[in-house]
Biopython code that builds the backbone (N, CA, C, O; Angstrom):
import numpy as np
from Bio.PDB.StructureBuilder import StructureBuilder

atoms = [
    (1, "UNK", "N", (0.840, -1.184, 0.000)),
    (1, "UNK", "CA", (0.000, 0.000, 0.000)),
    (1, "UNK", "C", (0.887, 1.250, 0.000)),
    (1, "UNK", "O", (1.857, 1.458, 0.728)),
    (2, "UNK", "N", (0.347, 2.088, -1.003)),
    (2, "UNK", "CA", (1.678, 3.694, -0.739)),
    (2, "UNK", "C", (0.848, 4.609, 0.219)),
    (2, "UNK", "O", (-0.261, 4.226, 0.595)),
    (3, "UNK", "N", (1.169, 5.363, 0.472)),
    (3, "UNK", "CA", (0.998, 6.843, 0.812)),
    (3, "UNK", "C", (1.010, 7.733, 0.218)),
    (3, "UNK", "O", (1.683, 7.471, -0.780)),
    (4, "UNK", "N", (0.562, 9.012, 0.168)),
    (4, "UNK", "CA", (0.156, 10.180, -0.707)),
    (4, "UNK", "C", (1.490, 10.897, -0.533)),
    (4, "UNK", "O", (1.551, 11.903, -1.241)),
    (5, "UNK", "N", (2.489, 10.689, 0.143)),
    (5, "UNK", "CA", (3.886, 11.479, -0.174)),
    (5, "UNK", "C", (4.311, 10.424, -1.182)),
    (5, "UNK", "O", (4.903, 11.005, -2.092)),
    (6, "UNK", "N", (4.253, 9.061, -1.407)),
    (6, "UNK", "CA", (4.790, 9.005, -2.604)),
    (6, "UNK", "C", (4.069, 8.746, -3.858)),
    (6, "UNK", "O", (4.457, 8.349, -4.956)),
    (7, "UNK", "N", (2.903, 9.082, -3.396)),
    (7, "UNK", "CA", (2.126, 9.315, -4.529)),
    (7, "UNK", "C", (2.432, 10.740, -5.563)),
    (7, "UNK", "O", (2.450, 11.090, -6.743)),
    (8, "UNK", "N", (2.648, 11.243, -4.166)),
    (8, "UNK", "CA", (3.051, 12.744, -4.859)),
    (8, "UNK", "C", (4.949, 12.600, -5.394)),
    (8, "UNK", "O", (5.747, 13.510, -5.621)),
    (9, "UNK", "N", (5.069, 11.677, -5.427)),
    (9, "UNK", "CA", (6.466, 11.580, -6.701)),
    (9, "UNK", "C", (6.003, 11.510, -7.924)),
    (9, "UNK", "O", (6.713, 11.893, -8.854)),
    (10, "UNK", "N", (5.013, 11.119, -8.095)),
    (10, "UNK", "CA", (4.586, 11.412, -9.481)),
    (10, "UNK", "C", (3.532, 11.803, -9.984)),
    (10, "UNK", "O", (3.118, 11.568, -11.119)),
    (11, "UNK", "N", (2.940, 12.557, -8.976)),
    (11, "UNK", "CA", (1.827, 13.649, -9.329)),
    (11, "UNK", "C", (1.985, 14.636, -7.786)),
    (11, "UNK", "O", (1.492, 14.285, -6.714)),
    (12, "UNK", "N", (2.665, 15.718, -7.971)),
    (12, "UNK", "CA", (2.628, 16.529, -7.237)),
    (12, "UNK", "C", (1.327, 17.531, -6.826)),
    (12, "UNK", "O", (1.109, 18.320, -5.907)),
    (13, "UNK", "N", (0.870, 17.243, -7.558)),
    (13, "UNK", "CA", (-0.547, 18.015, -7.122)),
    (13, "UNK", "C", (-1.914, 17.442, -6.247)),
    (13, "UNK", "O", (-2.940, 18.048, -5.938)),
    (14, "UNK", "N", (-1.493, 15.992, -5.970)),
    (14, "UNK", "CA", (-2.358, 15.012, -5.553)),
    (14, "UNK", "C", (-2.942, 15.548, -4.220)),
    (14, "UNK", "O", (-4.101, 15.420, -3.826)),
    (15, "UNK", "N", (-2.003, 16.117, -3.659)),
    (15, "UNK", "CA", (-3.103, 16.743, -2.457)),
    (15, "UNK", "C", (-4.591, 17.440, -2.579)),
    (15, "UNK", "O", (-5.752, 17.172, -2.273)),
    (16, "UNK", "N", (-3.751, 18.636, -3.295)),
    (16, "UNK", "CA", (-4.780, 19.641, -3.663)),
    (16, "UNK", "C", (-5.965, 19.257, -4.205)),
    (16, "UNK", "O", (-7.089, 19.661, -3.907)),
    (17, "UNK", "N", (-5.513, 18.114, -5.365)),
    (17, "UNK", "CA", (-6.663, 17.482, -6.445)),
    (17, "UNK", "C", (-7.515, 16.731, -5.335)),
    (17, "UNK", "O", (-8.742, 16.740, -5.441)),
    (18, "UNK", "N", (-6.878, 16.058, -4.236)),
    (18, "UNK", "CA", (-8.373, 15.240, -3.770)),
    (18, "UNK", "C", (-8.961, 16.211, -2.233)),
    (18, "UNK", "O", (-9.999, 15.872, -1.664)),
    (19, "UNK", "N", (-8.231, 17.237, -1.808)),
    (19, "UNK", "CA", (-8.938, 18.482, -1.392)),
    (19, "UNK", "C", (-10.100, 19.303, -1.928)),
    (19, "UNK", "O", (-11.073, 19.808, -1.367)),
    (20, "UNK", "N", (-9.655, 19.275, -3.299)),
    (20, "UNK", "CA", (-10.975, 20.147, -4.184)),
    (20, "UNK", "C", (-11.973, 19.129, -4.029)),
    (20, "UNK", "O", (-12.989, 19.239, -3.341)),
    (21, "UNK", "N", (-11.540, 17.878, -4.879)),
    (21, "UNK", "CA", (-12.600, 17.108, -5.712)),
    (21, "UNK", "C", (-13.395, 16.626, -3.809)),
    (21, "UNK", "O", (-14.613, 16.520, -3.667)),
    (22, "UNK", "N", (-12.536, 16.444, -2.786)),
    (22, "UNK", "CA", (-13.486, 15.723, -1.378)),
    (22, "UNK", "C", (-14.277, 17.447, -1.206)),
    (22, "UNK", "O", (-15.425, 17.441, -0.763)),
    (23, "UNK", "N", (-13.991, 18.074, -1.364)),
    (23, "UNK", "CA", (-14.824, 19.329, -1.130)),
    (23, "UNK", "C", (-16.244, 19.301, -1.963)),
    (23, "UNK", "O", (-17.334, 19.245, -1.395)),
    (24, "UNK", "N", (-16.085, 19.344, -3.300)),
    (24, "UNK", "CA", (-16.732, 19.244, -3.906)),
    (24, "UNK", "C", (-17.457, 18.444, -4.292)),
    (24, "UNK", "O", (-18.357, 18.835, -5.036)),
    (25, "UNK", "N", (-17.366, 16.883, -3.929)),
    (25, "UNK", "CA", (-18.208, 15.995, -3.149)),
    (25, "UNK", "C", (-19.031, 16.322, -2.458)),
    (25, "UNK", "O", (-20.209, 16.447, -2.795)),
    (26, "UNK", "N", (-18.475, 16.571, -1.104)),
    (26, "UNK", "CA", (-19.299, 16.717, -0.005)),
    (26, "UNK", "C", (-20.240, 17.836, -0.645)),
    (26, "UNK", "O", (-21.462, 17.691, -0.691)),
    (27, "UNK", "N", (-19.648, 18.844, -1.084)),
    (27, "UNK", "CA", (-21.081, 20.084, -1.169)),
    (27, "UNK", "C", (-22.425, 19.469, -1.968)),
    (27, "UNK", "O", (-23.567, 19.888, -1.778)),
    (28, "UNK", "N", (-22.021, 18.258, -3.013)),
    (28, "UNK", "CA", (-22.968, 17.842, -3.681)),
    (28, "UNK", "C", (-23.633, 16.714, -3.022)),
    (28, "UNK", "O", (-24.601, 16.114, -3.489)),
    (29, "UNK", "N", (-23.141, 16.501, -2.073)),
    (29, "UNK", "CA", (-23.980, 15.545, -0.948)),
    (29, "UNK", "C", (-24.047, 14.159, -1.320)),
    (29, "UNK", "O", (-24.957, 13.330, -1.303)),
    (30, "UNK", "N", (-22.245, 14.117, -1.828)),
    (30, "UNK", "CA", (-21.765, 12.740, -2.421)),
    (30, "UNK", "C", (-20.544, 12.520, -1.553)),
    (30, "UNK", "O", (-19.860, 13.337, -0.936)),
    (31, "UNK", "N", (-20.429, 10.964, -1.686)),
    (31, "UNK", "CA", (-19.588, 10.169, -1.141)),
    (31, "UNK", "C", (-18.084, 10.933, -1.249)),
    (31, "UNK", "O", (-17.820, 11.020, -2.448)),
    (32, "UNK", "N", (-17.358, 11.327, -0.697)),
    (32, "UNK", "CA", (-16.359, 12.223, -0.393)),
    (32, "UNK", "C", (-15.232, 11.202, -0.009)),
    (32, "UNK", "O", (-14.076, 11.624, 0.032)),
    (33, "UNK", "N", (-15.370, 10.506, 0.141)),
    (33, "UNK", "CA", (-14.451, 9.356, 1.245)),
    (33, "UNK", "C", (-14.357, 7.885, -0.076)),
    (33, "UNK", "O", (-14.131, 6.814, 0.487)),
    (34, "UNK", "N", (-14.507, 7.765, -1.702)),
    (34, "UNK", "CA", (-14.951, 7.215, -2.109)),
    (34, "UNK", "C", (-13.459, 6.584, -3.320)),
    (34, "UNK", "O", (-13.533, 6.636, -4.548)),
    (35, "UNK", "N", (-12.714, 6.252, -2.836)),
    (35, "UNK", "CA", (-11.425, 6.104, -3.543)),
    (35, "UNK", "C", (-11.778, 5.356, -5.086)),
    (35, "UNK", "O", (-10.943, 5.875, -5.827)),
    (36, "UNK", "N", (-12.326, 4.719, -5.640)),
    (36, "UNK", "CA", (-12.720, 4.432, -7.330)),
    (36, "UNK", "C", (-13.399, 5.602, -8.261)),
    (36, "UNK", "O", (-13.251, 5.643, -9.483)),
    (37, "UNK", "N", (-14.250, 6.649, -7.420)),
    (37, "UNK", "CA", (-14.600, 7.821, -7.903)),
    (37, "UNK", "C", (-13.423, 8.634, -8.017)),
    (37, "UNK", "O", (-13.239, 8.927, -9.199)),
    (38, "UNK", "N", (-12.687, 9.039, -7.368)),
    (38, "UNK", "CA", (-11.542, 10.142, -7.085)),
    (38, "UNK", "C", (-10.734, 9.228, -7.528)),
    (38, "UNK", "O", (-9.824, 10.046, -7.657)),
    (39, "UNK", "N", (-10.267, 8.281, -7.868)),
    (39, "UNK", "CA", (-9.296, 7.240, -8.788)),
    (39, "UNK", "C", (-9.428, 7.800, -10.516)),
    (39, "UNK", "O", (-8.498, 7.916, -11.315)),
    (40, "UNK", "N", (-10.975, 8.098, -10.757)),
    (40, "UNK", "CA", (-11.228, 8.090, -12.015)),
    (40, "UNK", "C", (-10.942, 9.486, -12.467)),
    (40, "UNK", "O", (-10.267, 9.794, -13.449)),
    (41, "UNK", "N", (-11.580, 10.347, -11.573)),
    (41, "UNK", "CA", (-11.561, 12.299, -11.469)),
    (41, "UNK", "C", (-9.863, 12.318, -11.934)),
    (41, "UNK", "O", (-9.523, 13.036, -12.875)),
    (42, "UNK", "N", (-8.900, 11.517, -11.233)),
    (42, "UNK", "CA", (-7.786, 12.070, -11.993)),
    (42, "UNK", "C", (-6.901, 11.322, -12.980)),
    (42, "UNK", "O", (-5.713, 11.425, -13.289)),
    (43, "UNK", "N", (-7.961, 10.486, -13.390)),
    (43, "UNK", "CA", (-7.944, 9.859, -14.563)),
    (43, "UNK", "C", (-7.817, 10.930, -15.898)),
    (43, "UNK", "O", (-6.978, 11.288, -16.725)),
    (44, "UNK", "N", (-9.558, 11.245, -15.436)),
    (44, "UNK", "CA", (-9.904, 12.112, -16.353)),
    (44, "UNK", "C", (-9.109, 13.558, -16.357)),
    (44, "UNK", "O", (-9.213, 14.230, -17.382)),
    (45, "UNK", "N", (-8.297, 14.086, -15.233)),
    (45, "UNK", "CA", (-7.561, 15.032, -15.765)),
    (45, "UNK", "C", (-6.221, 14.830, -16.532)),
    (45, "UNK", "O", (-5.439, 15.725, -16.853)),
    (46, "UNK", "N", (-6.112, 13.669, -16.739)),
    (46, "UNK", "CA", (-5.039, 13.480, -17.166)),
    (46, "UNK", "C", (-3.459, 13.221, -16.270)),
    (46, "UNK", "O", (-2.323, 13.473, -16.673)),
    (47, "UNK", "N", (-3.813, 12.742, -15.188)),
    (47, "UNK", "CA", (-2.777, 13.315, -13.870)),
    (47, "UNK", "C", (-2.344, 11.215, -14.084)),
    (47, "UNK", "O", (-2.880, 10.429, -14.865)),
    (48, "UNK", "N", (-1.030, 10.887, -12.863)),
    (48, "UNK", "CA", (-0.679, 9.270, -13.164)),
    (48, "UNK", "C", (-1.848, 8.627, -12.638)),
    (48, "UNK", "O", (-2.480, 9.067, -11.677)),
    (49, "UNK", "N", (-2.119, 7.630, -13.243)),
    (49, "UNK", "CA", (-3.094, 6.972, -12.323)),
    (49, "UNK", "C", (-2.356, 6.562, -11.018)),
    (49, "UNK", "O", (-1.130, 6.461, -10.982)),
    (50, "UNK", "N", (-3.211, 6.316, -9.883)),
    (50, "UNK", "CA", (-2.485, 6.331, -8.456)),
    (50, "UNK", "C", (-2.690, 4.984, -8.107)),
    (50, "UNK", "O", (-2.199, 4.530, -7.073)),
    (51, "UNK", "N", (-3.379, 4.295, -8.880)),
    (51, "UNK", "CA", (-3.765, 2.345, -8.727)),
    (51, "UNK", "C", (-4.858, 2.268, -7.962)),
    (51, "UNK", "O", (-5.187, 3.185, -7.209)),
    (52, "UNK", "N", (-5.607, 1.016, -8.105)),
    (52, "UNK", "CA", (-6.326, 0.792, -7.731)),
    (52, "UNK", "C", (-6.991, 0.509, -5.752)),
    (52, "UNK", "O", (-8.113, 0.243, -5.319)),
    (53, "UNK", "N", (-6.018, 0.674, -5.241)),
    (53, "UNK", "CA", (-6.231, 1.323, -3.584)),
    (53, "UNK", "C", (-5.728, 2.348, -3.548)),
    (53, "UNK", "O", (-4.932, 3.000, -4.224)),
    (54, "UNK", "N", (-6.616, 2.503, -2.129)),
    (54, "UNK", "CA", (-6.478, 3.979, -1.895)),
    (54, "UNK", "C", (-4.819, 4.496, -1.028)),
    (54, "UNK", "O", (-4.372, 3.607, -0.303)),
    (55, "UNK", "N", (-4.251, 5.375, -1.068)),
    (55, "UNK", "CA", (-3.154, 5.321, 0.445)),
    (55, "UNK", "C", (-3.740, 4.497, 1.534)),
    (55, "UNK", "O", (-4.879, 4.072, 1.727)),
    (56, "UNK", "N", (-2.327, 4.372, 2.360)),
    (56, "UNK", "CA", (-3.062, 4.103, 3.654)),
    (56, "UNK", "C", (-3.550, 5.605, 4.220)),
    (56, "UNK", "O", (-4.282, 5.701, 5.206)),
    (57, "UNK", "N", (-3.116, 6.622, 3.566)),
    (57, "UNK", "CA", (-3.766, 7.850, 4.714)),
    (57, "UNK", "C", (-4.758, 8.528, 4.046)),
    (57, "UNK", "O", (-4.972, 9.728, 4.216)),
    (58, "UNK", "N", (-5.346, 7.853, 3.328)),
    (58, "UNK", "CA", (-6.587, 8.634, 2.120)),
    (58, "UNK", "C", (-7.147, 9.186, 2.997)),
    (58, "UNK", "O", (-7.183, 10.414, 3.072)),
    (59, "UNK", "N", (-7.846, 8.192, 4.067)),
    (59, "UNK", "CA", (-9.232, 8.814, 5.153)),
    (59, "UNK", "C", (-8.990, 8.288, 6.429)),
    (59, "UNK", "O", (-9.543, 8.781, 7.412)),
    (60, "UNK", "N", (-8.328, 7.469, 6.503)),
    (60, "UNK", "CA", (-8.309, 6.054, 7.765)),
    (60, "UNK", "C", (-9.902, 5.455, 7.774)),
    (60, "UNK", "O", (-10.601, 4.794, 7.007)),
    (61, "UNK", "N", (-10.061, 6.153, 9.245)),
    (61, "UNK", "CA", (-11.217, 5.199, 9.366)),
    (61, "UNK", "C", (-12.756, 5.697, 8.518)),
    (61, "UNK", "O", (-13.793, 5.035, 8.559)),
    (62, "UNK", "N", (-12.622, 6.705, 7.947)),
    (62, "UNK", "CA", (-13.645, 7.457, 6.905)),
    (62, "UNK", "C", (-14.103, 6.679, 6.100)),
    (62, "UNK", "O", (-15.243, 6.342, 5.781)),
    (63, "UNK", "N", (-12.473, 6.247, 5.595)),
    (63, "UNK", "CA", (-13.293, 5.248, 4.558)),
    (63, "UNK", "C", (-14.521, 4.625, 3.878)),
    (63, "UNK", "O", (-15.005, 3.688, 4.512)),
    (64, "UNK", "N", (-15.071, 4.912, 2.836)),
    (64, "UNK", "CA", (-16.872, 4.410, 2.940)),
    (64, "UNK", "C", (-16.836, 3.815, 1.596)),
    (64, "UNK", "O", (-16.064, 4.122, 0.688)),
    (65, "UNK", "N", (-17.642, 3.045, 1.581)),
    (65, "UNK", "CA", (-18.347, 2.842, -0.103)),
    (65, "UNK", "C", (-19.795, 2.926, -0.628)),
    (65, "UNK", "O", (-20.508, 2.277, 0.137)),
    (66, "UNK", "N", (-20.392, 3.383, -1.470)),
    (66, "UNK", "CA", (-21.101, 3.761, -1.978)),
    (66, "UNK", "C", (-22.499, 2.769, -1.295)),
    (66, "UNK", "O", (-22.250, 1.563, -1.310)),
    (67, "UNK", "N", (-23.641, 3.077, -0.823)),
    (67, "UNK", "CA", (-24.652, 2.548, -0.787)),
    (67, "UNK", "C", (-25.581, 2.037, -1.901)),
    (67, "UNK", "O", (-26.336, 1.124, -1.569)),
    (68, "UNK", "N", (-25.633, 2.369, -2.856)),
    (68, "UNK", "CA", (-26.182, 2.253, -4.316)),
    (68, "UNK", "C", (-25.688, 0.727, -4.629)),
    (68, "UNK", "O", (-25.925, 0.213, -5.722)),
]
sb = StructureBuilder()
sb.init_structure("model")
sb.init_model(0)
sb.init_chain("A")
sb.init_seg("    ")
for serial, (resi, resn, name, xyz) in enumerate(atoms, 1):
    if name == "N":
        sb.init_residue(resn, " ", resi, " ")
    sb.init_atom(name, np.array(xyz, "f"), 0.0, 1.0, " ", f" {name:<3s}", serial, name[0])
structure = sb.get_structure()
């Protein structure tokens, strides 16, 4: 499992990006805590993919998955 410091070796912006995008979650009264959604968001910007788990320090115990 990595961590978001070495995630950020090859996408330095990874903080910020899942600061906005968990912000902007939550305001839309969506799963914020949802690592395959925010996997894809920086897919789609074009940023490295970060693999398929999350850090160990994404959320700790936040962690959630989708009810749907």
């Amino acid at each position: 499992m990595s961590t978001f410091d070495e995630l950020a070796q090859t996408n330095p912006n990874i903080r910020q990006q899942a600061d906005d995008w968990r912000q902007a979650r939550a305001g839309a009264g969506e799963d914020a805590a949802w690592w395959p959604d925010f996997r894809q968001h920086l897919l789609s910007l074009g940023a490295p993919d970060p693999g398929e788990e999350p850090p160990e320090d994404w959320v700790g115990p936040d962690y959630t998955q989708p009810t749907h």
